[in-house]
N, C-alpha and C positions, 0 to 999 in steps of 0.2 A: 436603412430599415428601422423605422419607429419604433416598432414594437421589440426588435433584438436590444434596441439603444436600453427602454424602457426596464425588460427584465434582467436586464445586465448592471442597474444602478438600483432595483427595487426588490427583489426576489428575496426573501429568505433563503438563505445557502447553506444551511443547521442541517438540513436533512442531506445526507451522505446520497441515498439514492437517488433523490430527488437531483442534488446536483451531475451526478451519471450521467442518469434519464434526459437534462437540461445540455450536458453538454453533446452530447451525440446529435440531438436535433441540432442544434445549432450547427453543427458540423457538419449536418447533414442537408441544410439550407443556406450553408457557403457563409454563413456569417462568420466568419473568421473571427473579426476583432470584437466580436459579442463574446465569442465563442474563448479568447484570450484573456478579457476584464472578466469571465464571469470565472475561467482559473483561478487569476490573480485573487479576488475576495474570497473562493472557496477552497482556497490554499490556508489562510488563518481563521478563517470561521466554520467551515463546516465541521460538527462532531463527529472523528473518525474512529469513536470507540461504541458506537450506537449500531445498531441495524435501523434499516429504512422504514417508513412509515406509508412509503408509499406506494399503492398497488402496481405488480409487475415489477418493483424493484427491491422488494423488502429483504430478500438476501444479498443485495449489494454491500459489499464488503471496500474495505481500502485497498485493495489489488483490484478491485471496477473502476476506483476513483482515480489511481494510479495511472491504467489504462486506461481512460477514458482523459486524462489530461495529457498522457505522452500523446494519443492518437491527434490530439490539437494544434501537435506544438507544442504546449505550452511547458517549455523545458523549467525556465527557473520553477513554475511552479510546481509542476512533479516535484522538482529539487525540494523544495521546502517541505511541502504534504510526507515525502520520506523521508526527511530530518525527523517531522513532529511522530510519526510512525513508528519510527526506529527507537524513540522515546517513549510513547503512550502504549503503545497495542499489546494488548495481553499475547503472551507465547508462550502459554502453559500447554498448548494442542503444535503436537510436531507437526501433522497434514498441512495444518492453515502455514505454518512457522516454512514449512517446504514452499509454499505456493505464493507465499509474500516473498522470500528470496528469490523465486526464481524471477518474479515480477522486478523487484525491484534491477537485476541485473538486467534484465530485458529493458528497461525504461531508461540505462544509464546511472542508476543511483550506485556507486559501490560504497561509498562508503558510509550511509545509510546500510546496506547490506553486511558492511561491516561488524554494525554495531548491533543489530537485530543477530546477528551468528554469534556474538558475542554473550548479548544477553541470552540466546537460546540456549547457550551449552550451562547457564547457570539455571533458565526458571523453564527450558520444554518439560514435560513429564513425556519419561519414556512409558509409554503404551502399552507395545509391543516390540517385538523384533523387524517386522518390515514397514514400522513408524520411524522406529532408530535407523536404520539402515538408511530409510530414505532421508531421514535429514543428515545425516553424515555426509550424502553424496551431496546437495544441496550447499551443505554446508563446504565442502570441497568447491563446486562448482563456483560458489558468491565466490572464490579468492581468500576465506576465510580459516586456512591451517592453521590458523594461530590460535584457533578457539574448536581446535579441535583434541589439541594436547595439553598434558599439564592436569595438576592438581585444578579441583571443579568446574574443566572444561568439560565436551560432550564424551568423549571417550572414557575420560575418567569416571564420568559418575554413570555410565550405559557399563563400562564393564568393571568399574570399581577395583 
């Protein structure tokens, strides 16, 4: 397939939605090993701290990209996309902070999952009550008790 060859060695991969939107067709027209190389580059290139630019995907977030890379296959590079994830992404909002854990256990990442519960119990801002509550369970759920207790884990600084 030319054309999968072609936008799999040429494409701008920066835009987060864009690459989604890219992988799912691909996926969807059986390209498999388009659908793999265009992971692999949009695993270290594409901006996953941006919203999309591109229409119909502009609220694509890094749990689309996530999931749209486990749905390929392409495990190592999920593996990577939630290393760099677990390091860049803002997790001042518990909602998002819930919704990327639970992704990230769904796609296989734990310890990525890890490190995102970790940093959450130091930078989530508690909200509310059924914000806190849901990342606690979340937070239980990822495997992550460890960053649940203890001086400026999540419990401590939700019930101080």
């Amino acid at each position: 397939m030319a054309v999968a060859d072609r936008v799999t060695r040429e494409t701008d991969l920066a835009d987060l939605g864009f690459v989604v939107g890219l992988l799912k067709v691909l996926k969807a027209v059986e390209a498999q090993q388009a659908a793999l190389a265009v992971a692999d580059r949009a695993a270290r290139v594409t901006d996953l701290t941006s919203r999309s630019s591109v229409p119909g995907y502009s609220r694509s977030s890094v749990v689309d990209l996530l999931k749209a890379l486990s749905d390929v296959g392409a495990q190592q590079a999920t593996l990577n996309v939630a290393a760099r994830t677990a390091r860049e992404t803002d997790l001042t909002s518990p909602y998002a902070v819930v919704d990327l854990l639970e992704t990230l256990k769904d796609v296989g990442a734990q310890r990525a999952a890890l490190v995102v519960a970790d940093r959450a119990a130091r930078e989530t801002e508690p909200t509310g009550p059924y914000a806190v509550v849901d990342l606690l369970k979340a937070m239980k759920r990822a495997g992550a008790e460890q960053s649940l207790r203890g001086p400026n884990k999540a419990v401590g600084r939700v019930c101080g």
